[in-house]
C-alpha positions in Angstrom: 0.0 0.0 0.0 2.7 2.2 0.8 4.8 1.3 -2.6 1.5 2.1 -4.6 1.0 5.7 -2.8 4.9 6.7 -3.3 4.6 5.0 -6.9 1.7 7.6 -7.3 3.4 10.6 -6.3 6.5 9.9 -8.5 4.9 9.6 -11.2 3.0 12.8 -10.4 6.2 14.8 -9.9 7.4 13.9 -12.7 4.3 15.1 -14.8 4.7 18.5 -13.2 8.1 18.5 -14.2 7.3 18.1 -17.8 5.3 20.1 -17.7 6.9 23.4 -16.6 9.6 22.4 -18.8 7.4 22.3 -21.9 5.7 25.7 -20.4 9.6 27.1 -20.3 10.1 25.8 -23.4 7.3 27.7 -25.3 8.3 30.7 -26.7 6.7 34.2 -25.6 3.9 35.0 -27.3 4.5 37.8 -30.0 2.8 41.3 -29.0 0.3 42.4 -32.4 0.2 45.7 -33.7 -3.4 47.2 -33.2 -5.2 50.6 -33.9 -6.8 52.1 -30.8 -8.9 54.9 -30.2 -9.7 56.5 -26.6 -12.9 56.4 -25.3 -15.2 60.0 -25.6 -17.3 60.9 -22.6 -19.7 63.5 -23.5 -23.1 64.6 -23.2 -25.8 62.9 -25.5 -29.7 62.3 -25.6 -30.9 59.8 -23.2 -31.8 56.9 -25.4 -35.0 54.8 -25.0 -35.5 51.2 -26.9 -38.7 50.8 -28.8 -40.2 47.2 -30.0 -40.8 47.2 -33.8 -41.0 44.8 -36.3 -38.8 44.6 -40.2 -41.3 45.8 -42.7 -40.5 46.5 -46.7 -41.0 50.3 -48.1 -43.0 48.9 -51.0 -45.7 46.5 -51.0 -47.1 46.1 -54.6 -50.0 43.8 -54.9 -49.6 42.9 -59.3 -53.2 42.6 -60.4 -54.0 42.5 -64.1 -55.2 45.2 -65.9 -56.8 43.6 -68.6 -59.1 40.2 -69.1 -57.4 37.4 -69.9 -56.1 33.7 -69.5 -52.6 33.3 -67.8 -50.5 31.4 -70.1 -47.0 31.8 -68.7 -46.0 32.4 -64.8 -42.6 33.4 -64.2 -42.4 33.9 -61.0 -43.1 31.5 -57.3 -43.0 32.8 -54.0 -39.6 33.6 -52.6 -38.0 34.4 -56.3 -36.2 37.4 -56.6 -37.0 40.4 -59.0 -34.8 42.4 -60.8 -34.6 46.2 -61.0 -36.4 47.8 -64.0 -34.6 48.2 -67.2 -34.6 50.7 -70.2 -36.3 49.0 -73.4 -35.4 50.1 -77.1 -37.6 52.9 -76.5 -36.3 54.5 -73.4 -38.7 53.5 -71.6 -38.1 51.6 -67.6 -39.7 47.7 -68.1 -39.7 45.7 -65.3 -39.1 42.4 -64.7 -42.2 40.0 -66.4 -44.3 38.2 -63.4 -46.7 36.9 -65.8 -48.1 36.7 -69.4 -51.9 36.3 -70.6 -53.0 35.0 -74.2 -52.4 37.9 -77.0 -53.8 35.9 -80.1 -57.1 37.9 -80.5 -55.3 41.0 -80.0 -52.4 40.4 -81.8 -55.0 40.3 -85.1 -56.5 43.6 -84.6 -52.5 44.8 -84.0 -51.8 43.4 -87.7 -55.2 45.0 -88.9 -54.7 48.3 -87.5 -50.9 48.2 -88.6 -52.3 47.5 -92.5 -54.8 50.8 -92.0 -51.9 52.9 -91.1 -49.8 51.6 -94.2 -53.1 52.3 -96.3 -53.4 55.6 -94.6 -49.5 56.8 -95.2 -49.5 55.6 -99.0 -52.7 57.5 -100.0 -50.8 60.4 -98.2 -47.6 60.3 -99.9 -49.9 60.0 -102.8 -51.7 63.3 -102.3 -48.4 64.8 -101.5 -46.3 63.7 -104.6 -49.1 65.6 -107.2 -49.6 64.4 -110.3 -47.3 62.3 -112.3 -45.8 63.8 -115.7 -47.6 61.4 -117.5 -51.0 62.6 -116.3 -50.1 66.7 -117.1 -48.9 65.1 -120.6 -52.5 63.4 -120.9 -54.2 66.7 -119.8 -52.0 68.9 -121.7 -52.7 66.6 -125.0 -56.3 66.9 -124.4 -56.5 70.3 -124.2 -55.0 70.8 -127.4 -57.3 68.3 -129.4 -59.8 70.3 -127.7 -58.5 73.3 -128.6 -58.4 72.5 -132.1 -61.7 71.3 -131.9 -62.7 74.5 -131.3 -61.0 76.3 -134.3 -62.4 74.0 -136.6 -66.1 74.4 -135.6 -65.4 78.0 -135.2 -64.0 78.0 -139.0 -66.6 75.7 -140.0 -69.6 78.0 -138.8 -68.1 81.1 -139.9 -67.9 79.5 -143.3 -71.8 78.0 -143.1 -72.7 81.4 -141.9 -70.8 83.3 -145.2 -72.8 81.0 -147.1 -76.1 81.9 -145.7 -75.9 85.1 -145.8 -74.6 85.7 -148.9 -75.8 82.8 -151.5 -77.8 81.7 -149.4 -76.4 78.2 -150.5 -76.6 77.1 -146.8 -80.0 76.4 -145.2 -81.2 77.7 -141.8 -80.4 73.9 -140.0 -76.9 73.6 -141.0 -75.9 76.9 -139.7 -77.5 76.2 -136.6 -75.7 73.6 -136.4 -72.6 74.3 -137.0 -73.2 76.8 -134.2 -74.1 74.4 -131.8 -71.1 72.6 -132.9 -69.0 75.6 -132.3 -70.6 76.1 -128.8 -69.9 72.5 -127.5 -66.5 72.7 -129.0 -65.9 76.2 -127.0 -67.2 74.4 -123.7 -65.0 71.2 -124.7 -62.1 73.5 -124.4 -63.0 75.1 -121.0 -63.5 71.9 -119.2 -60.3 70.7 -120.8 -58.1 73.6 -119.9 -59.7 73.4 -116.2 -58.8 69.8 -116.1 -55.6 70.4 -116.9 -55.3 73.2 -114.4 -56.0 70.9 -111.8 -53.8 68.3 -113.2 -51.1 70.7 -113.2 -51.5 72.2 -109.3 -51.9 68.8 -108.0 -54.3 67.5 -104.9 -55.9 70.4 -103.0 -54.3 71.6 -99.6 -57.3 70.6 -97.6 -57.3 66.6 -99.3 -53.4 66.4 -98.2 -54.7 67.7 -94.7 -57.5 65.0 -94.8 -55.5 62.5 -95.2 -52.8 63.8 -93.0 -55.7 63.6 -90.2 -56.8 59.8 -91.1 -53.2 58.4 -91.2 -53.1 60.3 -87.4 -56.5 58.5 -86.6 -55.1 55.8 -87.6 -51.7 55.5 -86.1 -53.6 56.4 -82.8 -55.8 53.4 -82.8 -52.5 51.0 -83.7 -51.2 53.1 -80.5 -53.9 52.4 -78.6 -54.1 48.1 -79.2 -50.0 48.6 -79.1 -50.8 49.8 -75.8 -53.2 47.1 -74.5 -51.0 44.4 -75.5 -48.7 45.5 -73.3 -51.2 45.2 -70.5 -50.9 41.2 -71.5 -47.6 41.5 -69.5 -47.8 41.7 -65.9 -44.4 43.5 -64.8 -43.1 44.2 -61.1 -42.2 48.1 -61.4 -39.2 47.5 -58.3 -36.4 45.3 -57.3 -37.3 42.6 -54.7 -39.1 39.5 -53.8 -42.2 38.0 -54.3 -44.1 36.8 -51.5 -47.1 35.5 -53.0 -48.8 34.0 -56.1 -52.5 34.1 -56.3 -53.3 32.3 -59.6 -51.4 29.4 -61.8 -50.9 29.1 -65.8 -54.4 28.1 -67.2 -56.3 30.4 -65.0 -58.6 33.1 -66.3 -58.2 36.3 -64.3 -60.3 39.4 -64.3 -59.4 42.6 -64.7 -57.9 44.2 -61.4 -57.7 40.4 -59.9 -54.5 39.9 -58.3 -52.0 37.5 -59.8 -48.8 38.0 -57.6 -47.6 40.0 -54.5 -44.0 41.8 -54.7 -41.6 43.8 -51.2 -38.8 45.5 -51.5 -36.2 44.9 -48.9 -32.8 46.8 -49.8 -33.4 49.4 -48.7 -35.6 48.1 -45.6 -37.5 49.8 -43.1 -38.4 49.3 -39.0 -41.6 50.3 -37.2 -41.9 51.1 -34.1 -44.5 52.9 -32.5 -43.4 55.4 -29.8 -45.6 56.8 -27.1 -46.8 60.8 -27.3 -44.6 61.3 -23.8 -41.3 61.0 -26.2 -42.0 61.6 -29.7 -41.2 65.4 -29.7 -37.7 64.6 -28.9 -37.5 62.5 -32.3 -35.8 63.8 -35.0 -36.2 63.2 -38.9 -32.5 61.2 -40.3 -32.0 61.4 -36.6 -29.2 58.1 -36.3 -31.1 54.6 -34.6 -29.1 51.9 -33.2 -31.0 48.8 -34.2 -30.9 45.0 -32.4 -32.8 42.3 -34.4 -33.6 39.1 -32.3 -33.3 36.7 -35.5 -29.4 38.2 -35.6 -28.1 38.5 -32.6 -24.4 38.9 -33.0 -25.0 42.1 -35.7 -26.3 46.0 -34.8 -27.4 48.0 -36.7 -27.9 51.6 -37.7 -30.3 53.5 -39.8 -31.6 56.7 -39.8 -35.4 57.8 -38.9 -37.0 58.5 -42.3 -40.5 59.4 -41.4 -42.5 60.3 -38.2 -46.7 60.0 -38.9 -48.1 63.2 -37.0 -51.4 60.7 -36.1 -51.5 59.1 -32.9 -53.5 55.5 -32.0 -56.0 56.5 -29.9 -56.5 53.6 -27.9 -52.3 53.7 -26.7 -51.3 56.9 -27.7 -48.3 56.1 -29.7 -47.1 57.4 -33.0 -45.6 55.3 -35.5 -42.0 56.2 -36.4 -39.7 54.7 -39.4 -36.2 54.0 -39.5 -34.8 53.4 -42.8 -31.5 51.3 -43.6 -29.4 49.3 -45.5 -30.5 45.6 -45.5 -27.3 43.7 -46.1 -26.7 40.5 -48.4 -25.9 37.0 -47.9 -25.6 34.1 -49.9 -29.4 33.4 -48.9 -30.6 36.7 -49.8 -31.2 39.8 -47.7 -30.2 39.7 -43.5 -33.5 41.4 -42.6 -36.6 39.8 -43.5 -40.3 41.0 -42.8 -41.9 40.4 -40.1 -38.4 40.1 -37.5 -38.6 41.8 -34.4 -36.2 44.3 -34.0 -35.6 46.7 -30.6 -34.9 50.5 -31.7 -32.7 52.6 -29.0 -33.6 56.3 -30.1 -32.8 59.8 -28.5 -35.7 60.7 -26.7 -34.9 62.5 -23.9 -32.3 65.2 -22.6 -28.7 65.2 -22.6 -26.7 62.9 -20.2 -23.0 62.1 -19.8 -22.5 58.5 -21.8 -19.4 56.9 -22.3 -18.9 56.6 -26.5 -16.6 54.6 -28.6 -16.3 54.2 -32.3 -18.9 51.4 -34.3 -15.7 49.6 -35.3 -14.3 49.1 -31.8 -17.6 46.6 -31.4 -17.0 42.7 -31.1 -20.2 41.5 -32.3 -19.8 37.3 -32.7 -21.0 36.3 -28.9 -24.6 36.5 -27.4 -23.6 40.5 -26.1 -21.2 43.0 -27.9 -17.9 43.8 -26.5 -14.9 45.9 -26.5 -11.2 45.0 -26.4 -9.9 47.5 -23.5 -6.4 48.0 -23.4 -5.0 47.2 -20.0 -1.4 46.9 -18.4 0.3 43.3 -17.6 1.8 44.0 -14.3 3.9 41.3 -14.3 5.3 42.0 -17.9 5.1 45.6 -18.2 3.3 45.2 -21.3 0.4 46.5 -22.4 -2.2 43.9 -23.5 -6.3 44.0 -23.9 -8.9 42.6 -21.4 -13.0 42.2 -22.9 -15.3 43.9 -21.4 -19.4 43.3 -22.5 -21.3 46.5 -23.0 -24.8 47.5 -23.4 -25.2 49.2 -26.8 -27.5 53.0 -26.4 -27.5 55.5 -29.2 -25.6 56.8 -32.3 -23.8 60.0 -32.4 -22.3 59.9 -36.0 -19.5 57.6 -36.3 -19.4 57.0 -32.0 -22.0 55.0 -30.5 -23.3 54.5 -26.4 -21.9 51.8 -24.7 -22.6 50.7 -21.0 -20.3 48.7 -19.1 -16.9 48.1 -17.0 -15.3 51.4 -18.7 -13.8 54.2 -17.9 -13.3 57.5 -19.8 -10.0 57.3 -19.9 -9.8 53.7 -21.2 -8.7 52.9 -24.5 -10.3 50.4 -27.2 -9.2 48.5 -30.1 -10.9 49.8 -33.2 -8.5 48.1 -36.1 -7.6 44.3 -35.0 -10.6 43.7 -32.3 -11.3 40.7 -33.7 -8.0 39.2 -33.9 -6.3 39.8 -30.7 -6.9 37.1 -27.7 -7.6 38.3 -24.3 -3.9 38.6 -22.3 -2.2 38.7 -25.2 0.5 41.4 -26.0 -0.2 44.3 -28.1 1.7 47.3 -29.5 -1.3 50.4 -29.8 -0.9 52.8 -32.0 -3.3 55.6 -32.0 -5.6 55.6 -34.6 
């Protein structure tokens, strides 16, 4: 019994030797070059935190605007939507969420595109004025007629002598070669007006007739142009859909709805705030932001709107932060519906302890700080975490709560890198 106890210590001993001497053996661990900044103490709004909830800026609920049968569906729930783009026209399309049947349509589109051609070539028509060959044709009527006319007008004069003197002509030939003279005199007339009008071409008001029916008719070519394109159901912003109300096959209605589209980037938080502190917020006041569903990341945005109308029932007025919704591999960070806390400045100015947004360790449960501290064994400087409670935003600085002092220093440029204990050589950022 007494050989097994000493056995037992031996062997003991000898771990702890090895030990130490693989400790003494180690080399020193290297000191790492970090930024810090000092820590501000100065006065700022008291801050309160709010309960809101993520909600998207835009809510469009596509319905269509025409009646029709849906025979393509682009779209599910959860699919992205792209921004709107310029088409060949200059005009912002956006991104297709559904197509209906065009056939009928698409007929009167060819019919009313064959009226405008009809339309455009009686136009040019009118325009062009008569061809050469038709003032030739006018021109060479107006001369037979012309010499018509001297030939009757000889041939009475002649019939006429005759009567008169010899009285070799009878009463019914020189009347009728008068007549003939007349109808060749009128023959003329209508000739040379013909070939006035030949000449001076289509009337001013006929060229503006028809310049008025091609207009008609390019309207109405428009106008179907302009329906077809109701055919295409389009999101008119960039973001997701959440909801599809109908399936390829269906017949929808006009105004039924057919899919439901949110924006999220940029995103917005609601929070209602009660009438005792809403004439201390500001508009693009700064927010500091804590979303359950992401614990290890704040957030700051900006307060876009304040509604001036109160709930009757709780007396709160509902206030919107606006902010950049960051991307990850499985889409945007914030989603609808989260639960967020909102810290805003809603009261008047205390003393608060600030530090810069970059000196924040966000991966654990709470945010922390890397304080710089002394080793007073070594003589070295070195950093020690402290947890902190975040408060509000004042530009680049932001409220923290904890074991700090104002004349501490904090690691703003290698936070994340550094281990607790270890050496560090700070240089001022």
């Amino acid at each position: 019994m007494h050989g097994s106890s000493s056995l037992r210590m031996f062997v003991s001993m000898a771990f702890l030797l090895t030990f130490f001497a693989d400790a003494l053996a180690q080399p020193p661990q290297q000191p790492v070059a970090v930024i810090v900044a000092p820590v501000v103490q100065r006065e700022v709004s008291a801050g309160q935190t709010f309960v809101g909830a993520v909600v998207p800026p835009r809510r469009s609920i596509i319905g269509s605007a025409v009646d029709g049968r849906v025979a393509e569906l682009f779209v599910d729930a959860g699919d992205p939507v792209g921004p709107p783009e310029l088409d060949e026209d200059g005009k912002k399309r956006g991104q297709p969420i559904a197509q209906l049947l065009t056939d009928t349509i698409s007929i009167e589109i060819a019919s009313a595109r064959a009226e405008v051609l009809l339309r455009r070539h009686e136009l040019s028509e009118l325009e062009a004025g008569s061809r050469p060959e038709e003032i030739a044709q006018a021109k060479a009527r107006l001369g037979a007629a012309q010499a018509l006319k001297d030939f009757t007008k000889k041939r009475f004069d002649r019939t006429k002598l005759l009567f008169d003197q010899a009285n070799s002509a009878s009463l019914d030939e020189l009347e009728q070669a008068l007549s003939a003279s007349l109808a060749a005199d009128q023959n003329q007339i209508a000739a040379k007006a013909t070939a006035d009008l030949v000449i001076a071409g289509p009337r001013k008001e006929h060229i503006e007739q028809a310049r008025a029916k091609l207009a008609i008719a390019t309207e109405d070519w428009k106008h179907l142009e302009s329906q077809k394109a109701k055919y295409t159901l389009r999101a008119r912003f960039e973001g997701f859909v959440v909801a599809k109300h109908t399936e390829v096959g269906a017949w929808v209605s006009r105004g039924d709805p057919v899919a439901e589209v949110i924006e999220l980037d940029p995103i917005e938080i609601d929070v209602t705030v009660p009438e005792a502190f809403i004439a201390h917020v500001r508009i693009r006041a700064d927010a500091q932001i804590r979303v359950d569903a992401v614990p290890d990341q704040a957030f700051t945005g900006k307060v876009a709107r304040v509604v001036p109308e109160a709930d009757l029932r709780s007396r709160t007025f509902p206030v919107k932060i606006r902010l950049s919704n960051p991307k990850t591999e499985g889409g945007h960070l914030l989603k609808s519906g989260m639960l967020a806390r909102v810290t805003l400045a809603v009261g008047p100015p205390i003393k608060a302890l600030l530090v810069p947004k970059d000196s924040l360790v966000l991966g654990g449960s709470q945010p922390s700080l890397m304080v710089v501290t002394m080793n007073p064994e070594t003589k070295q400087e070195t950093v020690r975490p402290v947890p902190v409670q975040l408060g509000i935003t004042d530009g680049s600085l932001i409220q923290v709560t904890g074991n700090l002092a104002s004349t501490d220093k904090v690691v703003v440029i290698g936070n994340e890198r550094v281990r607790p204990g270890q050496p560090i050589v700070a240089k001022p950022q």
